[in-house]
C-alpha positions, -999 to +999 in steps of 0.1 A: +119+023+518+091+039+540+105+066+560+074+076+577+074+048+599+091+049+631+130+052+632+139+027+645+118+003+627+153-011+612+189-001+609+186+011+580+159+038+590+178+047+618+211+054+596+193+074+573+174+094+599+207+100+621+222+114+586+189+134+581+199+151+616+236+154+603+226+171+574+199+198+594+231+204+620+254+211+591+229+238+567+230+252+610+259+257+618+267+270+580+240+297+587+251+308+620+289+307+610+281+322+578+263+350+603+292+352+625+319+356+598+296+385+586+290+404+613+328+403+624+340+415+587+316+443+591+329+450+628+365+448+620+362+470+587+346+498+609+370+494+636+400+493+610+385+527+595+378+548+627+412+530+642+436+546+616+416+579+613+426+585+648+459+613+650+476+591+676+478+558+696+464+571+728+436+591+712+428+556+697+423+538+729+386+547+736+374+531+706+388+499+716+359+501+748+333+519+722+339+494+694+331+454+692+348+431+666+379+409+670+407+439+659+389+457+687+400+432+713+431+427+701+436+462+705+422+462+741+449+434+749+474+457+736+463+488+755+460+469+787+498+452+789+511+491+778+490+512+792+513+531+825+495+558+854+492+595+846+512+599+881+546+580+867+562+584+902+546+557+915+569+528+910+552+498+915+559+460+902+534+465+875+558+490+862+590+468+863+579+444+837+591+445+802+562+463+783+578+449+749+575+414+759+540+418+776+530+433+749+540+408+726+522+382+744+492+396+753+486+402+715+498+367+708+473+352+737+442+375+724+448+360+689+443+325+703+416+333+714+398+348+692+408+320+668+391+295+689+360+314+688+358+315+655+364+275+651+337+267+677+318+242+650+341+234+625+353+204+641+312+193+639+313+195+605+342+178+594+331+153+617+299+149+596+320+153+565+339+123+569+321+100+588+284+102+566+294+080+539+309+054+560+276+058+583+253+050+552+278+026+542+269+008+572+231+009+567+232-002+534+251-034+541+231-040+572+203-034+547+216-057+521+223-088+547+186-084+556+174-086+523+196-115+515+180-132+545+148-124+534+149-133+499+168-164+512+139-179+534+112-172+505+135-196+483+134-167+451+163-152+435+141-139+409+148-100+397+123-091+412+125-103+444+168-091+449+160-058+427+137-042+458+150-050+488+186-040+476+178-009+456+165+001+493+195-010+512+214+012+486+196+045+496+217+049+531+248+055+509+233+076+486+222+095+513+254+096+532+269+111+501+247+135+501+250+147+534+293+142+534+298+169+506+278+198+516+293+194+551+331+195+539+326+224+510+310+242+542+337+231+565+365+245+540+346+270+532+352+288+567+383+272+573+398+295+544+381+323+558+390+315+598+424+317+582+422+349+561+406+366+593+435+353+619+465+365+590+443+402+590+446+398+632+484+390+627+487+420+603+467+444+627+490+428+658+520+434+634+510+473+629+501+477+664+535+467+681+553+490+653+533+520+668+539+508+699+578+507+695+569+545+686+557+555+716+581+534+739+556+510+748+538+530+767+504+545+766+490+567+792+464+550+810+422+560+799+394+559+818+372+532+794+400+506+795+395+502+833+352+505+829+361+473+804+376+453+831+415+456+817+440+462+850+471+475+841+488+438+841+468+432+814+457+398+825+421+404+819+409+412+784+373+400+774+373+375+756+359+368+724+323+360+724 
């Protein structure tokens, strides 16, 4: 089977070609998840450090504007749907609502979210995963009914004549499996990890309302959490990026 010649020169060449672009878009996206994972690990693990070094929650709160990584925005959630006004007198609505159940959900919602982020691709991949071998499966029948057309209107069944044109109609599978099984080790590859960073998220969230509950659910609004964009309803939290 010549693959230099144009793509579409028969089905076949086009299924193999289609899985030679399934196979480039699954090595990608395992490079720039496998970057992504990285770089949050690393982001998290100094956050987590500086975090807990801090001598209470409300000295805390400015690394969560300093600081990138997913714990850091989960954190900034938290701040926002607790933080209250130096000036307590002013009784607003703001004010009125439950600060344990806000804070609850905003931690919840933030996790969601950066969950999504984090499984922006994977749905690619097991795409690839499990459609590939049925793809090349499809090229190498189309591939075999062609050759048993052709070897049917030359009047041979010789050896030689079935061995060729099948052995080539039999490469589209081959190649199917061969893109299939890098895509799904990748795909629960970072699954596993998506899942070990969202229980580390739950842990953090867990750790974060108990020192919460310590201080009454309240923090005394700072300065950064408002240059972030966070208003004291705590309906706007960056999102993960």
């Amino acid at each position: 089977m010549n693959l230099i010649a144009s793509p579409f020169e028969s089905i076949e060449h086009a299924v193999i070609w289609l899985l030679i672009v399934f196979s480039v878009a699954t090595w990608g996206l395992a490079l720039l998840k496998g970057l992504q994972f990285s770089r949050l690990k690393i982001q998290d693990r100094k956050f987590h450090k500086q975090f807990w070094a801090a001598s209470s929650l409300d000295s805390a709160a400015e690394l969560t504007h300093s600081q990138p990584g997913a714990a850091a925005r989960v954190a900034l959630a938290g701040y926002a749907a607790i933080q209250v006004p130096e000036s307590t007198h002013a009784a607003d609505l703001s004010q009125a609502i439950n600060h344990q159940d806000r804070l609850e959900r905003a931690l919840r919602q933030q996790i969601v979210r950066e969950r999504r982020a984090l499984e922006s691709g994977l749905a690619i991949l097991a795409s690839i995963g499990s459609t590939s071998p049925f793809i090349g499966l499809f090229g190498t029948v189309w591939g075999i009914m062609s050759a048993l057309k052709g070897i049917s209107a030359a009047g041979s069944a010789s050896l030689e004549t079935v061995a060729g044109p099948i052995g080539a109609a039999l490469v589209a599978t081959g190649v199917g499996i061969a893109v299939a099984v890098p895509a799904v080790l990748v795909y629960n590859y970072f699954l596993r990890r998506l899942k070990l960073t969202a229980a580390d998220l739950d842990d953090f969230a867990h750790d974060f309302y108990s020192l919460a509950q310590k201080n009454a659910f309240r923090v005394l609004q700072h300065p950064a959490l408002n240059k972030s964009g966070v208003t004291v309803t705590g309906q706007k939290v960056k999102e993960a990026s």
